[in-house]
N, C-alpha and C positions, 0 to 999 in steps of 0.2 A: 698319688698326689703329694703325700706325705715327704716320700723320698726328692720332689720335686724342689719344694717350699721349701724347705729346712735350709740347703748349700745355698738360697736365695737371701732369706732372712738374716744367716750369720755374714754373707759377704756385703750386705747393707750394715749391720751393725759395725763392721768393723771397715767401712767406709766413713762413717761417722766418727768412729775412734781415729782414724787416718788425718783425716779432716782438722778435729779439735790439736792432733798432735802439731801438725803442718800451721798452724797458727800461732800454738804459742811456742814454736821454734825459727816461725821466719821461713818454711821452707816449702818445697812442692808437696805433694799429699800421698803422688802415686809412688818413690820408692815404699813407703810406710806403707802401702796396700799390698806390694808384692811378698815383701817380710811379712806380715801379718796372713794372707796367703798361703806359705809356706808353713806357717807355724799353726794353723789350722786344717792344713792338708796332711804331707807328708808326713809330720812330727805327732800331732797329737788326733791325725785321723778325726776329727770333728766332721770334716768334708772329705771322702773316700777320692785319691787323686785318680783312680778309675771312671768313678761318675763325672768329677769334674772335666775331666780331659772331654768327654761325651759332648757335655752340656756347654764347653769353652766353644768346642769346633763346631759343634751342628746348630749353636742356636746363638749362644752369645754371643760369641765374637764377629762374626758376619753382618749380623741384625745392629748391633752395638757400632761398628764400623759405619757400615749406611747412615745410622741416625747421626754419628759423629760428621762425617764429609755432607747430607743436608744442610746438615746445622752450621757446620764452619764454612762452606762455600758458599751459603747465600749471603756470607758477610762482605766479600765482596765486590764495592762498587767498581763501576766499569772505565770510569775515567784514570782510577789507579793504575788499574790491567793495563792500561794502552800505555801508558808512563814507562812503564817495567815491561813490557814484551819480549823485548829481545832477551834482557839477563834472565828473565823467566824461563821462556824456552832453552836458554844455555841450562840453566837448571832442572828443568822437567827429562833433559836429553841426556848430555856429555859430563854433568856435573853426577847424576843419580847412576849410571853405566860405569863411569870411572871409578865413584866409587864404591860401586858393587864388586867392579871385578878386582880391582886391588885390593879390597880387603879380605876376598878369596880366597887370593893369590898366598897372602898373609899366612894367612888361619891354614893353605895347607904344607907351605913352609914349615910351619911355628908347629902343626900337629903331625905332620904328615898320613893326612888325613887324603881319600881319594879324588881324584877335580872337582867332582863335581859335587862332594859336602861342601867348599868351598866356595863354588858356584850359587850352591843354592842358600847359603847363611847369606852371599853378598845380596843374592837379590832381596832377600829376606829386611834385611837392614838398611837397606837403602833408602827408604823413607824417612824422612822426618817425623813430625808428629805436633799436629795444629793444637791441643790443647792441653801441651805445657807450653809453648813455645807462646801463645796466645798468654796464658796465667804469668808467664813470667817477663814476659813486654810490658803489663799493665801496673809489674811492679815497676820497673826500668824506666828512665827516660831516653827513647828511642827518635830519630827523629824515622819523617813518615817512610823517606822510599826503602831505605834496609828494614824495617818492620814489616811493610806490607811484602815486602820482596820475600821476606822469612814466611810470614801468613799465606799468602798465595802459594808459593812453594809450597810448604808444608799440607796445604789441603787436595795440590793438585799432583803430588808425588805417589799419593796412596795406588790410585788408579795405575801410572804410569810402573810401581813398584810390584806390583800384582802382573802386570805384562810380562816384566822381568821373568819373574818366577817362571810364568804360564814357558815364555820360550825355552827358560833353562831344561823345563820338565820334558819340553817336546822333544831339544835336542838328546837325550841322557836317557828318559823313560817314556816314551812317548807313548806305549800300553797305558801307562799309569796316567792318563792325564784326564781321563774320564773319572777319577775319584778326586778330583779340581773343579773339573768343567768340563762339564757334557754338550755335545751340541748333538741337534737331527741335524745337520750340514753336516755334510762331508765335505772337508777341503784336505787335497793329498798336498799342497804345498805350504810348508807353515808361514813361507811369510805372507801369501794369500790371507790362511786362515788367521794369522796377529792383526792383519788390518781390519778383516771384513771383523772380525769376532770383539776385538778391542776397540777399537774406532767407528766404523760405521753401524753397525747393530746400536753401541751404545748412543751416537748423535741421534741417530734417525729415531728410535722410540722415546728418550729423553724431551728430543724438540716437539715429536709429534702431542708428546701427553701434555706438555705444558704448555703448546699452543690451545690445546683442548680446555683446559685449567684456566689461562688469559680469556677466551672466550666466553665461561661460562660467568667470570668474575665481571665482565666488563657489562654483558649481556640481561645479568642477574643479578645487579647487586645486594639491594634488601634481602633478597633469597638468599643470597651467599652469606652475608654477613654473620648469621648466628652457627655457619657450620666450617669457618672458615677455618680453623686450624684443622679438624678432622678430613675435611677434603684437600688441604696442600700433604696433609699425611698420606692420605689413597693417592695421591698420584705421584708422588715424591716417591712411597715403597713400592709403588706399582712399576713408574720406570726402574727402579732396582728388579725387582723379580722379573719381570718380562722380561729385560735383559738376560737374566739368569736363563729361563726358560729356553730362550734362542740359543744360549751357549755364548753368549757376548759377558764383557766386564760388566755386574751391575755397580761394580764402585766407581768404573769412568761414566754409567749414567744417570747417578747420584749427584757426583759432583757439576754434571753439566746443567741435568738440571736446578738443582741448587743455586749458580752463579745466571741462571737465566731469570729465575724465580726472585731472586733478592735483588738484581736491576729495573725489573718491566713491571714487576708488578706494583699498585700503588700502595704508596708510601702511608697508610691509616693506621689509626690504631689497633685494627683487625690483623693487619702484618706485622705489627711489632708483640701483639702478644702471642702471637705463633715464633716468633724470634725466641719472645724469653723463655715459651714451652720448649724448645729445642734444644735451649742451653741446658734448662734441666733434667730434660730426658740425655740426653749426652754427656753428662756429666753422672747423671746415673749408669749409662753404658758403661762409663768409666771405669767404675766403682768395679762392677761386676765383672770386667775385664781382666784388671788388675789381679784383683785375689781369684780368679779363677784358673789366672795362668797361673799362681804361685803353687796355687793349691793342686796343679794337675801334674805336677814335676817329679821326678824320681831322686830323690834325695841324695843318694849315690853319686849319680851320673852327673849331679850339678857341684858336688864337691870334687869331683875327678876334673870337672872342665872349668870350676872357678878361676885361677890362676891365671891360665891362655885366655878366660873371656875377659877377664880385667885387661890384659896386656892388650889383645887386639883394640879392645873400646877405645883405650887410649892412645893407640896409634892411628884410630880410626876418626876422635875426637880431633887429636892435640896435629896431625899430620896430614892422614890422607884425605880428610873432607876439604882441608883449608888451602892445601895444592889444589886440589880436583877446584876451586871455586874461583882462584885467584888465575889460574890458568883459562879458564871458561872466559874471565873478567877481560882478560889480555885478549882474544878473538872479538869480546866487545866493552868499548871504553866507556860505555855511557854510566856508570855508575862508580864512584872512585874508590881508589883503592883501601883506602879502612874502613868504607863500608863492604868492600868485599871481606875483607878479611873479617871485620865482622860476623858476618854472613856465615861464614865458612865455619866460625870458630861455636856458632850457638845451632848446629843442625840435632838438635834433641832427639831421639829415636824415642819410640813411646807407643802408642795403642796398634798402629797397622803392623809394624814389626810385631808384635806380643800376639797380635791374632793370627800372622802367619806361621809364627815358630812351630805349631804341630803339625805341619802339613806333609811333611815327611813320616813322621811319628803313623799319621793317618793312612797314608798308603802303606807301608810298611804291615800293619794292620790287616786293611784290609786285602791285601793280595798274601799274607801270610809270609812274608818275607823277612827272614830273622836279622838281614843284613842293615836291611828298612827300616828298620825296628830299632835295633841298634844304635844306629845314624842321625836315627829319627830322634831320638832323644837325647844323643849327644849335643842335633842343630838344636832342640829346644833348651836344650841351659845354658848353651853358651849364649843365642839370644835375648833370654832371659837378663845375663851376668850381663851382654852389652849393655841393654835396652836401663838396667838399672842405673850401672855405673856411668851413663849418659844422663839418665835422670837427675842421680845425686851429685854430679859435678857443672855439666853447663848451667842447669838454670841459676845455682848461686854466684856464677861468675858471669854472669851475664850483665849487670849495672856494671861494674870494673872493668870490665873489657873494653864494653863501649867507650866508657871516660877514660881510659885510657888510650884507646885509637884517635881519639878525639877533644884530645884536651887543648888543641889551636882553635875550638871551635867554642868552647868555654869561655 
């Protein structure tokens, strides 16, 4: 128990320190969590990056993930969605694909590293990240359709970034994909098994539970009322794990139910104080996210790939997201072009990257594989190096950019 509590209590303490620093400098909280992380991990062993690595992959990070895509997709409303659909879906699609696989293509250029470490950093990276992207809007003055367009994005990439992965592994390791996601289905055709596994598993349980959920709310109110945040919890983590259980994404049936749950359900004080418990439990995710990838990292291997992971971030920041977004834009006009460019310019990487970075690191592991192993921890510092140097550069340029794409609108 002992051994449990202790890497919990210090990565809370020094989420706190994160926090106070991130304040009185003006800045996001999370590079300060990953530093601090490291320096608690690797360096000064407080936190054995052994146990951490365990405790990141099997418990934190996934569980932390869920509550994160709950919490940010029931924010939001549906008449936005419908405003944004089409650049959305350019974004969920052609925009996250493009640039997964150019940044790649990059990384095995620039390392000459094998395709498919390449392949798998892209998919890995390809997500955005709903809560810096959300903390640094509310510093900004954004107007609504590139905000919600960055928000929506950001919460619905996670899922769609996770498919990525799941395909790459199929094509490249397809043994290895049962230490991912197991299913009892058997499907011999993978693109069969992406749709039924990603897509339908996850709608069909997600709708089913929160049609159960609207029923019992509508049916029961007094009776619900005093346990209302506890049971939007059991059926929120419930469509995550039963998804799980089938072998489906439970991140895509997180997020669905979430944006079902934050539309239909009524607007009382009973929903908004399950709103602000989800901010805080997510925000606690965070925390423990943060310093638990810093602290699971091999000190070495992140000094050997510092250098290449700065240069890609920013080819991946300053180039290939804001092509990939601006070309999406041009197949649809309905949004203009410095808010595209906008758009393009503030894609923050941050928690769903940070949670998948060990997943090579893990099979590699568990199948005893020294080359896996290897790879595996070369893909996690170099994500690490993106995901930072994303952290500590878009969100301070984030008010400048805008007022400066924007200054005929001033």
């Amino acid at each position: 128990m002992y051994s449990f509590l202790a890497p919990i209590l210090i990565a809370l303490t020094l989420g706190y320190l994160a926090t106070l620093i991130a304040r009185l400098t003006g800045t996001v909280y999370i590079p300060y969590l990953i530093l601090l992380g490291i320096i608690v991990g690797p360096v000064l062993y407080l936190i054995r990056p052994g146990e951490a690595e365990v405790l990141f992959y099997n418990y934190i990070g996934p569980i932390g993930a869920a509550f994160v895509i709950l919490a940010e997709s029931s924010k939001i409303p549906r008449y936005l969605l419908k405003r944004i659909v089409k650049p959305l879906s350019m974004m969920l699609t052609f925009v996250l694909f493009v640039t997964g696989i150019t940044t790649g293509v990059v990384l095995v250029f620039m390392l000459r590293a094998p395709v498919w470490v390449g392949f798998m950093v892209g998919a890995i990276i390809s997500s955005t990240d709903p809560a810096s992207v959300i903390t640094s809007l509310r510093k900004s003055k954004v107007s609504e359709v590139p905000s919600t367009l960055l928000v929506t994005e950001s919460v619905f990439n996670d899922p769609f970034s996770f498919l990525f992965l799941v395909t790459v592994i199929l094509i490249f390791f397809p043994k290895n994909i049962s230490y991912v996601q197991s299913s009892p289905f058997v499907f011999n055709n993978v693109l069969l098994y992406v749709i039924i596994t990603q897509g339908s598993f996850p709608l069909l349980i997600a709708g089913a539970l929160f049609g159960l959920l609207y029923f019992l709310r509508i049916k029961l109110p007094k009776d619900f009322k005093e346990y209302y945040t506890a049971m939007f919890l059991l059926f929120g983590l419930s469509a995550y794990s039963i998804t799980l259980v089938v072998g489906g994404s439970g991140y895509m049936a997180a997020a669905i139910f979430g944006v079902l749950a934050g539309n239909f359900m009524p607007r009382d004080p009973e929903f908004e104080s399950y709103k602000l418990f989800m901010d805080n439990i997510s925000t606690f995710a965070a925390i423990l996210i943060f310093v638990f990838l810093g602290a699971s990292i091999n000190l070495s291997i992140l000094i050997r790939f510092m250098i290449p992971g700065v240069l890609i971030a920013l080819i991946l920041i300053f180039v290939i997201r804001p092509l990939a977004v601006v070309l999406a834009g041009s197949i649809d006009l309905s949004i203009k072009y410095e808010d595209l460019l906008f758009v393009g310019l503030e894609g923050t990487r941050g928690v769903f990257p940070a949670i998948l970075a060990p997943t090579v690191l893990i099979m590699g592991d568990a199948a005893n594989n020294i080359l896996l192993q290897y790879w595996g921890q070369a893909i996690e510092a170099i994500v690490l190096v993106i995901v930072f140097t994303s952290l500590t550069i878009q969100p301070l340029l984030m008010g400048r950019i805008y007022r400066a794409l924007h200054k005929d609108d001033v």
